[in-house]
C-alpha positions in Angstrom: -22.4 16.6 23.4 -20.0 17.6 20.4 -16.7 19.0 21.4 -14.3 20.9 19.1 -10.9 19.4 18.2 -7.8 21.1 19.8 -5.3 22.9 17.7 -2.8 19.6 18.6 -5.7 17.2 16.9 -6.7 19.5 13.8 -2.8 19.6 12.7 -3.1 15.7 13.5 -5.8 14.8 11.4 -4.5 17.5 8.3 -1.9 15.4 8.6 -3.3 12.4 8.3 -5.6 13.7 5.5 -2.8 14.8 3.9 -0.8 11.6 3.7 -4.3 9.6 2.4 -4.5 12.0 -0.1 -1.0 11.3 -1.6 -1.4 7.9 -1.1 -4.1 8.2 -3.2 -2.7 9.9 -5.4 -0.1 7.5 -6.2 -1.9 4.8 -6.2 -3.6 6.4 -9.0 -0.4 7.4 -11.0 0.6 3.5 -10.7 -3.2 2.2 -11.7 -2.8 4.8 -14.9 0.8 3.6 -15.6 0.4 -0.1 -16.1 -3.0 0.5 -18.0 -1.2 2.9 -20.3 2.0 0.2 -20.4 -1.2 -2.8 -21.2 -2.6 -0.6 -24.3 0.5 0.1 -25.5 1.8 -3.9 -25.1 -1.5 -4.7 -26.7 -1.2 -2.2 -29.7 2.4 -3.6 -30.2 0.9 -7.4 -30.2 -1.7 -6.2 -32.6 0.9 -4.6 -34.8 2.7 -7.6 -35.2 -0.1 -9.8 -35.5 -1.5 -7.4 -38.5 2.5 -7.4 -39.9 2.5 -11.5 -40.1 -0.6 -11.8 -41.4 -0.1 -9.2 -44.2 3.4 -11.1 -44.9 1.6 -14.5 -44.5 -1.3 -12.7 -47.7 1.5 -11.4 -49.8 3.6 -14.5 -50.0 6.0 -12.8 -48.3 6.2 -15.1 -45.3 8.2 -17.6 -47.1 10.7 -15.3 -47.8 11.8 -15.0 -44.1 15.0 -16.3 -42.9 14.2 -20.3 -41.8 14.6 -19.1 -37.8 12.3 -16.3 -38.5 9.8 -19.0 -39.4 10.2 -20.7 -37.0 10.1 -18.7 -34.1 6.8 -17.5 -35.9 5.5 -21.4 -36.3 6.2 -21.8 -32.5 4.6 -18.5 -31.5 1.3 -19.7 -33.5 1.1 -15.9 -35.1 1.4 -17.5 -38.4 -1.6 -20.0 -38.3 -3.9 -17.7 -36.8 -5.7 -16.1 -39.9 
C-alpha cells in the first residue's frame, strides 16, 4: 500500500533536494574551474615552449643573459626540439 507524504516530509525532502542540487552545482563550478585553470596552464607551457624554441632557431638563444640560460638548460625547454 502506497501512502502520500505529509506536508512535514514534502518540505523535508524539497529540502533535501534542494541542498543536492546546490551541492551539485558547485561541485560543478569547481570541476569547470580547475579544467579551465589546466588549459590555460597548458597553453601558457605551450607558449613558452614555442618562445624557446623559436629563440633556440633564430640564434637568438645565445643572446640570453648566462642565468636565463641556465635556468632554461636546467628546465630541459632548450634541448627539447
Amino acid at each position: 500500500m502506497t501512502r502520500w507524504l505529509t506536508e512535514e516530509e514534502q518540505r523535508a525532502w524539497r529540502g533535501l533536494l534542494r541542498m543536492t542540487s546546490q551541492l551539485n552545482a558547485r561541485a560543478n563550478r569547481l570541476a569547470n574551474a580547475d579544467h579551465a585553470n589546466l588549459v590555460r596552464s597548458s597553453r601558457a607551457a605551450h607558449a613558452q615552449i614555442q618562445a624557446v624554441r623559436r629563440l633556440e632557431k633564430s640564434g637568438a638563444l645565445e643572446l640570453l643573459p648566462p642565468t636565463l640560460r641556465a635556468l632554461l638548460a636546467r628546465s630541459s625547454l632548450a634541448s627539447k626540439t
